[in-house]
C-alpha positions as CSV (number, residue, x, y, z in Angstrom):
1,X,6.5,2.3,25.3
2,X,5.0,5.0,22.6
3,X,1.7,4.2,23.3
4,X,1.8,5.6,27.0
5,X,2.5,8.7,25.1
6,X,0.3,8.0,21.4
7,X,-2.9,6.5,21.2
8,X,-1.9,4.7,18.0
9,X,1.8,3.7,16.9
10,X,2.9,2.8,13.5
11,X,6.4,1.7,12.5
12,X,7.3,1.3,9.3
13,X,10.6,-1.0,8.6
14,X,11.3,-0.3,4.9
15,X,12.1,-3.7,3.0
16,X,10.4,-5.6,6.4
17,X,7.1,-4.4,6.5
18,X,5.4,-2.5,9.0
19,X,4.1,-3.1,12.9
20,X,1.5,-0.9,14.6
21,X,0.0,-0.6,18.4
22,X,-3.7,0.5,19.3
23,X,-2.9,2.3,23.0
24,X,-6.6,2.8,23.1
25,X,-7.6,-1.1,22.1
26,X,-3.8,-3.2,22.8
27,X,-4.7,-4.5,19.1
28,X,-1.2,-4.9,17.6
29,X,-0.7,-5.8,13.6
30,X,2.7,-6.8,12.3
31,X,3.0,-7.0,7.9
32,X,5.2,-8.0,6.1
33,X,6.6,-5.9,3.0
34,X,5.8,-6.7,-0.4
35,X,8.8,-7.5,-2.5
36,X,8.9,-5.3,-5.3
37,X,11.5,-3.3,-7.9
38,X,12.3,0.0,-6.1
39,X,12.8,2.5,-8.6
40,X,12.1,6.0,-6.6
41,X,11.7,5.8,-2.9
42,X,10.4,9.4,-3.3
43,X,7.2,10.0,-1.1
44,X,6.9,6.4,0.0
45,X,6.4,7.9,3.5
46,X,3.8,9.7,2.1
47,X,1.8,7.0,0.1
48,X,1.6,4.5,3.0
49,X,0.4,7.7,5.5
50,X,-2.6,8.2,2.9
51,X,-3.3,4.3,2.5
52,X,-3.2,4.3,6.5
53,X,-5.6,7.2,6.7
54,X,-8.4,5.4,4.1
55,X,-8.3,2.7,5.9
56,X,-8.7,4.3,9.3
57,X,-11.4,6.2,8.1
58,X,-12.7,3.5,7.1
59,X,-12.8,1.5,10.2
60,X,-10.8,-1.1,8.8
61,X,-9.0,-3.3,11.3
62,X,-5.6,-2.4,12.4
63,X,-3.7,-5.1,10.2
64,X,-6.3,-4.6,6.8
65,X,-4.8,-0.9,7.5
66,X,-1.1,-1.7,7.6
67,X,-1.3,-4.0,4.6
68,X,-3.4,-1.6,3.0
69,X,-0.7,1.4,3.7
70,X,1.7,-1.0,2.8
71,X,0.9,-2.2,-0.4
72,X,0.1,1.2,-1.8
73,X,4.0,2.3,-0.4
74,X,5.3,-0.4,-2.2
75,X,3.3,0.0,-5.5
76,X,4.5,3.6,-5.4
77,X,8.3,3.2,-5.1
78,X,7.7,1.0,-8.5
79,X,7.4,4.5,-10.2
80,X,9.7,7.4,-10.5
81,X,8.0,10.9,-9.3
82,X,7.3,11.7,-5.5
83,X,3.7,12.7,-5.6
84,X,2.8,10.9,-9.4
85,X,3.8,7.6,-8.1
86,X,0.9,7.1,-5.8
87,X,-1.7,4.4,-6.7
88,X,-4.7,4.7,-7.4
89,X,-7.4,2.1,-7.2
90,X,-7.2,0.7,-10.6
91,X,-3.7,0.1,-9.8
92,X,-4.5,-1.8,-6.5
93,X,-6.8,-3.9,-8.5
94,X,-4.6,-5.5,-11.1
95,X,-2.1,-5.7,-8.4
96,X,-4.8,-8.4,-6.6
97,X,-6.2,-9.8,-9.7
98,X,-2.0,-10.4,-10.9
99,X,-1.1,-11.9,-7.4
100,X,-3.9,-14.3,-7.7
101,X,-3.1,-15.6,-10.7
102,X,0.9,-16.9,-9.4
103,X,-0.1,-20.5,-8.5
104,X,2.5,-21.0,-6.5
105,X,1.5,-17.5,-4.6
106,X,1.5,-18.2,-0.7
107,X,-1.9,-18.7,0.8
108,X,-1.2,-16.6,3.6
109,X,-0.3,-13.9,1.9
110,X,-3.2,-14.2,-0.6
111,X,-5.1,-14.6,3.1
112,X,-3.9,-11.4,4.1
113,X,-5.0,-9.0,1.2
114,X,-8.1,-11.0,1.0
115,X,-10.0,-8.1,2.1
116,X,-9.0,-6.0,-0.9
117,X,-11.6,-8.2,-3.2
118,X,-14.8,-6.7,-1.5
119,X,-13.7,-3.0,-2.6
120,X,-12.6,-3.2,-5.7
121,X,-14.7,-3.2,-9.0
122,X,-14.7,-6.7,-10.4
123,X,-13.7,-6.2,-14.0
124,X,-10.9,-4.9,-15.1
125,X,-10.9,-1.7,-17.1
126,X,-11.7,-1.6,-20.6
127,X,-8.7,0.9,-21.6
128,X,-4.9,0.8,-20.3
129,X,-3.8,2.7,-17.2
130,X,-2.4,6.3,-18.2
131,X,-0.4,8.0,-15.3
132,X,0.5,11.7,-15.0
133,X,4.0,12.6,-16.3
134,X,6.2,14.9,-14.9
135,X,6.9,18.2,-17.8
136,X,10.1,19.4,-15.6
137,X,13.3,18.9,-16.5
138,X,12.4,17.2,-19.8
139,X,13.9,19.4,-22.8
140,X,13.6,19.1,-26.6
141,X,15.9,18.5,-28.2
């Protein structure tokens, strides 16, 4: 087992989600993945190691954590450019303010990123979301 040789193990599974181990604790946390249009895996890997790393630091439990990473990896591959694709909060908020709003949404899911609603700002941005844009490769015509 990894955790005789780790004190923590995450696995992330791609379109299955994610499971992690506390050697330290035996806590174990299995997520599912969010479903979502992939457009650029491009530092996926990356995203969910930073949303892992808030949440540790944190001292969020193990499974807030996973979802945590999880969500932000899959918000991220929604947007073409490695390092430009990763969330920020405002994007994490109207992802849980949209998902509440599907009423057929599934109430363990909702369950699951229930935690999310005690760290995000309750009102939505007055102006629209403007993301960096990459200047390479693009060439006037």
């Amino acid at each position: 087992a990894l955790t005789e040789h780790v004190p923590l193990a995450v696995v992330t599974l791609g379109a299955e989600g994610a499971y992690a181990v506390d050697g330290r604790t035996g806590e174990t946390a299995e997520v599912p993945a969010i479903e979502v249009e992939a457009l650029d895996p491009t530092g996926a890997g990356d995203v969910f190691v930073a949303g892992f790393v808030t949440g540790t630091l944190a001292e969020w439990p193990l499974a807030d954590r996973l979802a945590f990473a999880g969500l932000t990896a899959a918000l991220s591959v929604q947007e073409f450019g490695g390092s430009l694709s990763a969330p920020g909060w405002a994007e994490v908020g109207a992802w849980w303010r949209r998902v509440r709003e599907f009423d057929d949404q599934d109430p363990l899911a909702l369950r699951r990123y229930a935690f999310l609603q005690s760290l995000l700002p309750a009102a939505a941005r007055p102006w629209p979301l403007r993301r960096a844009v990459p200047t390479i490769g693009f060439r006037s015509a």
